[in-house]
C-alpha positions in Angstrom: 89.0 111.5 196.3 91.1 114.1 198.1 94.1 116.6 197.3 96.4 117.1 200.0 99.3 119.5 200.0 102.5 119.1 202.0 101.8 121.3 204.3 98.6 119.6 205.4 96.3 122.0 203.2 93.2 119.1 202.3 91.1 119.8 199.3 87.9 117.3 199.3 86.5 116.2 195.1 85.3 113.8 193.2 87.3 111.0 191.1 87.0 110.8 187.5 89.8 109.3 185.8 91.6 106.4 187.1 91.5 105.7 190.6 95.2 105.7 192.0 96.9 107.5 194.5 99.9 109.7 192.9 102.5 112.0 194.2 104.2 114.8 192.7 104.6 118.5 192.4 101.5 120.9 191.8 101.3 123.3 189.7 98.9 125.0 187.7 98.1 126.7 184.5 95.9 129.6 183.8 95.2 128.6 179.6 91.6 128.5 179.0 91.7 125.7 176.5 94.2 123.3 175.2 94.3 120.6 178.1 94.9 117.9 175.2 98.0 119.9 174.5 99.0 120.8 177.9 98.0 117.1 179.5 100.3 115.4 176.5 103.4 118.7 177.0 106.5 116.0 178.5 107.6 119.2 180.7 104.5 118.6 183.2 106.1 114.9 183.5 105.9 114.1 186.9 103.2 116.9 188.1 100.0 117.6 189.2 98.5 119.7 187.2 95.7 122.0 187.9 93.4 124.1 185.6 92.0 127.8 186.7 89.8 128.3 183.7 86.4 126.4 185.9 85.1 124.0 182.8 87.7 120.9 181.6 86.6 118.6 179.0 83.8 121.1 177.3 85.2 120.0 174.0 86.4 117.0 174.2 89.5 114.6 173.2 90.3 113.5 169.4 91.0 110.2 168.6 94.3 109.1 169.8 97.4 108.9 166.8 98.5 106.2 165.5 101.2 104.9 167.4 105.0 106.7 166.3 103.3 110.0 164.4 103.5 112.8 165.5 100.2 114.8 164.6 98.3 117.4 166.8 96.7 118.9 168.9 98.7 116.0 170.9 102.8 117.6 171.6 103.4 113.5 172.3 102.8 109.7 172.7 100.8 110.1 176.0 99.8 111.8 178.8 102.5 112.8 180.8 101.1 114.8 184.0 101.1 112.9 187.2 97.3 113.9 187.9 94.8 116.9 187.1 92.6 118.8 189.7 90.0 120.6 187.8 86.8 123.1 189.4 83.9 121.0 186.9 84.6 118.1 184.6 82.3 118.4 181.7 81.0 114.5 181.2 78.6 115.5 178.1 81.3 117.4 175.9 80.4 119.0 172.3 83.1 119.0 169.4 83.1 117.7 165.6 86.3 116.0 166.6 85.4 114.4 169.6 85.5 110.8 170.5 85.7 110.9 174.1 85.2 112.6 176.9 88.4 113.8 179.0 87.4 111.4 182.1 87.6 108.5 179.7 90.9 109.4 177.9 92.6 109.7 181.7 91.2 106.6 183.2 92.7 104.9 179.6 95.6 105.4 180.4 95.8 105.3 184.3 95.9 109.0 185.0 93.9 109.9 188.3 92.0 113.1 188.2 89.5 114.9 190.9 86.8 117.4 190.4 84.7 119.4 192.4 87.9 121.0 193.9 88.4 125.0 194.4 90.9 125.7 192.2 90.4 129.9 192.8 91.8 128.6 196.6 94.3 126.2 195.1 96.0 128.3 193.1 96.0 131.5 195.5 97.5 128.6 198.3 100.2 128.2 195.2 100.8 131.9 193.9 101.2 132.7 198.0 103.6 129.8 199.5 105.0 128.3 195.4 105.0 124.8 194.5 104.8 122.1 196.4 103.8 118.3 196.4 101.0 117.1 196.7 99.0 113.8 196.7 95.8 112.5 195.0 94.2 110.2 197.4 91.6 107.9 196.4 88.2 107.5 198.4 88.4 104.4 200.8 92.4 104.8 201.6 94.1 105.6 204.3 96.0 108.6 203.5 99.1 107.2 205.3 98.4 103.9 203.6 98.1 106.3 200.0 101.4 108.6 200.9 103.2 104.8 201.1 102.0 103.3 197.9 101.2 106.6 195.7 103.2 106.6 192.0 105.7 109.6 191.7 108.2 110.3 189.4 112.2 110.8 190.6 112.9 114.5 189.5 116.8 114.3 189.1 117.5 111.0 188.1 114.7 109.3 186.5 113.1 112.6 185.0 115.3 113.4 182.1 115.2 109.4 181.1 111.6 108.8 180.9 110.8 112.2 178.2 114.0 111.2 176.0 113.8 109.1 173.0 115.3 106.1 173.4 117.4 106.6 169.4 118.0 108.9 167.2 115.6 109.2 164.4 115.2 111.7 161.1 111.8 113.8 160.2 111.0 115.8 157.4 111.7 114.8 153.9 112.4 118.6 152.8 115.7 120.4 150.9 115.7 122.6 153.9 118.9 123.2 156.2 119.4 119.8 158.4 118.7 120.6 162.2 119.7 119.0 165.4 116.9 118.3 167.7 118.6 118.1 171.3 115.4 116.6 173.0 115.5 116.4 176.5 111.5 116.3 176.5 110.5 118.2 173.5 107.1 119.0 172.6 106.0 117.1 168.9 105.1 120.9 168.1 108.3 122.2 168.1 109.7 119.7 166.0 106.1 120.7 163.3 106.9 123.8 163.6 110.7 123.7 161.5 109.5 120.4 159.2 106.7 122.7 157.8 109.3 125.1 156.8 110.9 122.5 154.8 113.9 121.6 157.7 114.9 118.0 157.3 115.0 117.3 161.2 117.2 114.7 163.2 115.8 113.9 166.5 118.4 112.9 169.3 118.1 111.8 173.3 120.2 114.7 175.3 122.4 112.1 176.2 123.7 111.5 173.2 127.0 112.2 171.6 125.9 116.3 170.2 129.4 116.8 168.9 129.6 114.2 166.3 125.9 114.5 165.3 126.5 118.0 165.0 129.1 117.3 162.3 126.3 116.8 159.5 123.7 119.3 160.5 123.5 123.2 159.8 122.1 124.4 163.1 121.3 122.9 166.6 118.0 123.5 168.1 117.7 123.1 172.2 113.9 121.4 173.5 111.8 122.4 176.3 112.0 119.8 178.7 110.7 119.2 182.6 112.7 119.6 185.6 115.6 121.8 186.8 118.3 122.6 184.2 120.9 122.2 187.2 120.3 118.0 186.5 121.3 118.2 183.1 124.9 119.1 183.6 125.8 116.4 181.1 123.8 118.0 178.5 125.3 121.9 179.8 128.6 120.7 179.2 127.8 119.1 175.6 126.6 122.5 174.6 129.5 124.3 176.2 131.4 122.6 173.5 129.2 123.5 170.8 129.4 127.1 171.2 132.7 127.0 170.5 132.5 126.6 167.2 132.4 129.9 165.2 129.1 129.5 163.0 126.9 127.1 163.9 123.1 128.6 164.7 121.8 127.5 167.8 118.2 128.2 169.3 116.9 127.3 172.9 113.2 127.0 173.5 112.0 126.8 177.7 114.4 124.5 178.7 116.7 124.5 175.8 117.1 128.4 176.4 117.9 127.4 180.3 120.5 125.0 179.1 122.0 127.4 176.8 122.3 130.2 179.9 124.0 127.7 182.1 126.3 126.5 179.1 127.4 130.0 178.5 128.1 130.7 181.9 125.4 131.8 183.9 123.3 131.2 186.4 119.5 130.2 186.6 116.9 129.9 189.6 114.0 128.3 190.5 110.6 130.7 190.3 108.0 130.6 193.2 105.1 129.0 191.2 106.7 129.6 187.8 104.9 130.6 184.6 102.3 128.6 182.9 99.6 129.3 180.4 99.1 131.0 177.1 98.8 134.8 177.8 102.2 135.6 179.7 103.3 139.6 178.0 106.7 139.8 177.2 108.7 142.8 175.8 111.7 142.3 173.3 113.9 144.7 174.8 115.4 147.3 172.4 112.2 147.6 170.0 109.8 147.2 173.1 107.8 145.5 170.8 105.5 143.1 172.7 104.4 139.8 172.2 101.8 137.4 174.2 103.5 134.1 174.6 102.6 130.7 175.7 104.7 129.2 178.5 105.0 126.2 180.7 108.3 126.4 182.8 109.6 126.4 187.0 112.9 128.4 186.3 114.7 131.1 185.0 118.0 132.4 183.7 119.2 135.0 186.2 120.0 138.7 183.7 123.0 139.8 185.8 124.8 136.7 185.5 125.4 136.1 181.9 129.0 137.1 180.8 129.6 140.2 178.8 129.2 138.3 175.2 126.1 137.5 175.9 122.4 140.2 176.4 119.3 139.6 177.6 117.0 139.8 174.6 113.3 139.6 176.1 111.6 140.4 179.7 108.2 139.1 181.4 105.9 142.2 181.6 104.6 140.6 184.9 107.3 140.0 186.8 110.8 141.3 184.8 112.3 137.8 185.0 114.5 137.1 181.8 112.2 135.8 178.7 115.5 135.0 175.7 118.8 135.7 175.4 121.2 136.1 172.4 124.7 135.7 171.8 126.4 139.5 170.8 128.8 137.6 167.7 127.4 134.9 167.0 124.2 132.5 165.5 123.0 132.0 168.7 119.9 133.1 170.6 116.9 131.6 172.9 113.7 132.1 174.6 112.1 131.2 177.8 108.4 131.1 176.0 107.4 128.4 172.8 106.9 130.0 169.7 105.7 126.9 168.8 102.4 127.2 170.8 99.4 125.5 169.3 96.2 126.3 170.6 97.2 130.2 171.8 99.3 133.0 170.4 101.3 132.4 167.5 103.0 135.4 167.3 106.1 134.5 168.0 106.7 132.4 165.2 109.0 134.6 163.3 111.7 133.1 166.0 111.5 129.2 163.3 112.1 131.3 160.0 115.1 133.2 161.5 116.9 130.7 163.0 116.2 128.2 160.1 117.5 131.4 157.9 120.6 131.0 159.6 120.9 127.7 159.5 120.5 128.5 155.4 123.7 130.5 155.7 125.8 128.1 157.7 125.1 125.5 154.8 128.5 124.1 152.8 128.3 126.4 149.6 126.5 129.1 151.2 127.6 132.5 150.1 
């Protein structure tokens, strides 16, 4: 099997998933574990993903969920990457937990993946000239023949479809406030994270109608998603309208907190090769208290364009790109990283109890 870039860069490997050629955007990740997370995380939808850390599939995959629950380590109801280039598939993998090996699990469910591949020269090829497609070619086809049949996903108007649920549903059986889900591709995580905290959750497609669902809920909570923010103006503008009311408690997560900087009038930008993994430093700004954050994301919110009602709350230590934002007079505040992350640092956390305490406060009778 082979990986070629666009600009003609050919990296030669070994199949073992499924055997299909594929198209889409590489990118890679620099976490040292949780590939069952990151393989199932709807914001790689569409993408080649590749690995740094040199061993994939040392532990193994759990068996798969039963079919509409939403229990870990998976963050949904299948794998969503396009492909996955790895330096050394493990085929003989050791875990109480494991069923299968990660070879198996891909070629299940028609995922194509190569090994064998030099991901130290990948990545530096990514990190020096960003993102760009790529195509998984398997052994035996032509590669024009392979470029003309190869399975890709349409990044502005099939993306946002394909990660959305197709209703609106209701999780979380708790006497905690009522949130809003907005899910324009959210990690099952996220919506763990507030049910555990006793939040009775209702889980709607972007698309839908946000004002009147917002009606009956005491906050409004923004998913991560895949893609450019730019496509979802439909989803901007629905939030534009929400932030006009006075004291409803809104929190963006990754894409959410893009959505929420375009909504309140600023601008955002796509990143060279982006930010992914589990050990991205970010400093809240103020307290310069830091915190080591997961994050899987392609753009950014740009600092000097957010109006005067608005700050920049935290800032990557690696690069000083915007990490969350917050809203100077009102319940309203994001960040660029997942608090919700699951293997990897959980520090962030805090970010669930005070936005659900707000969400307390907004509630009819609240003093």
């Amino acid at each position: 099997m082979q990986l070629i870039l666009e600009d003609g860069t050919v990296f030669q490997g070994t199949a073992f998933g499924a055997e299909a050629p594929v198209v889409g955007e590489v990118v890679f990740t620099t976490a040292m574990s949780g590939y069952v997370e990151a393989l199932t995380d709807p914001s790689f939808r569409g993408q080649i993903l590749a690995l740094t850390y040199p061993l994939a599939g040392n532990y193994g995959v759990p068996a798969p969920r039963d079919a509409g629950s939403l229990d870990g380590p998976y963050e949904s109801g299948r794998i969503q990457v396009q492909g996955l280039v790895v330096q050394h598939a493990i085929r003989t993998p050791s875990h109480h937990a494991s069923v299968r090996t990660l070879g198996a699990w891909l070629a299940s469910e028609g995922i194509p993946a190569i090994t064998g591949i030099d991901t130290r020269a990948l990545t530096r090829r990514l990190r020096e000239h960003g993102t760009m497609r790529g195509w998984l070619i398997p052994t035996g086809q032509s590669v024009e023949e392979a470029k003309s049949t190869a399975t890709g996903v349409e990044m502005r108007r099939d993306l946002f479809q394909l990660v959305a649920p197709s209703a609106v549903s209701q999780v979380g059986t708790g006497t905690g406030p009522k949130v809003l889900l907005v899910d324009a591709g959210a990690k099952d995580n996220l919506i763990r994270s507030v049910v555990r905290r006793g939040a009775v959750v209702t889980r709607a497609p972007w698309h839908a109608d946000l004002g009147r669902l917002a009606d009956g809920h005491d906050g409004v909570l923004l998913s991560n998603g895949p893609g450019d923010p730019k496509d979802l103006s439909q989803l901007v503008e629905q939030v534009r309208g929400l932030l006009q009311r006075s004291n409803l408690p809104i929190f963006g997560v990754c894409m959410g907190h893009q959505v929420l900087g375009l909504a309140a009038g600023g601008d955002t930008y796509k990143l060279p090769y982006g930010h992914r993994g589990v050990n991205q430093p970010v400093q809240e700004i103020g307290t310069r208290r830091c915190f080591i954050t997961s994050q899987n994301h392609g753009y950014a919110v740009r600092d000097d364009s957010l109006p005067r009602e608005w700050e920049p709350w935290f800032a990557n230590l690696n690069d000083g790109t915007n990490e969350g934002i917050r809203a100077r007079f009102k319940p309203v505040f994001s960040v660029q990283f997942h608090p919700d992350a699951g293997p990897g640092p959980e520090d962030t956390g805090f970010l669930f109890d005070e936005f659900l305490r707000l969400c307390e406060n907004a509630r009819p009778g609240a003093r």
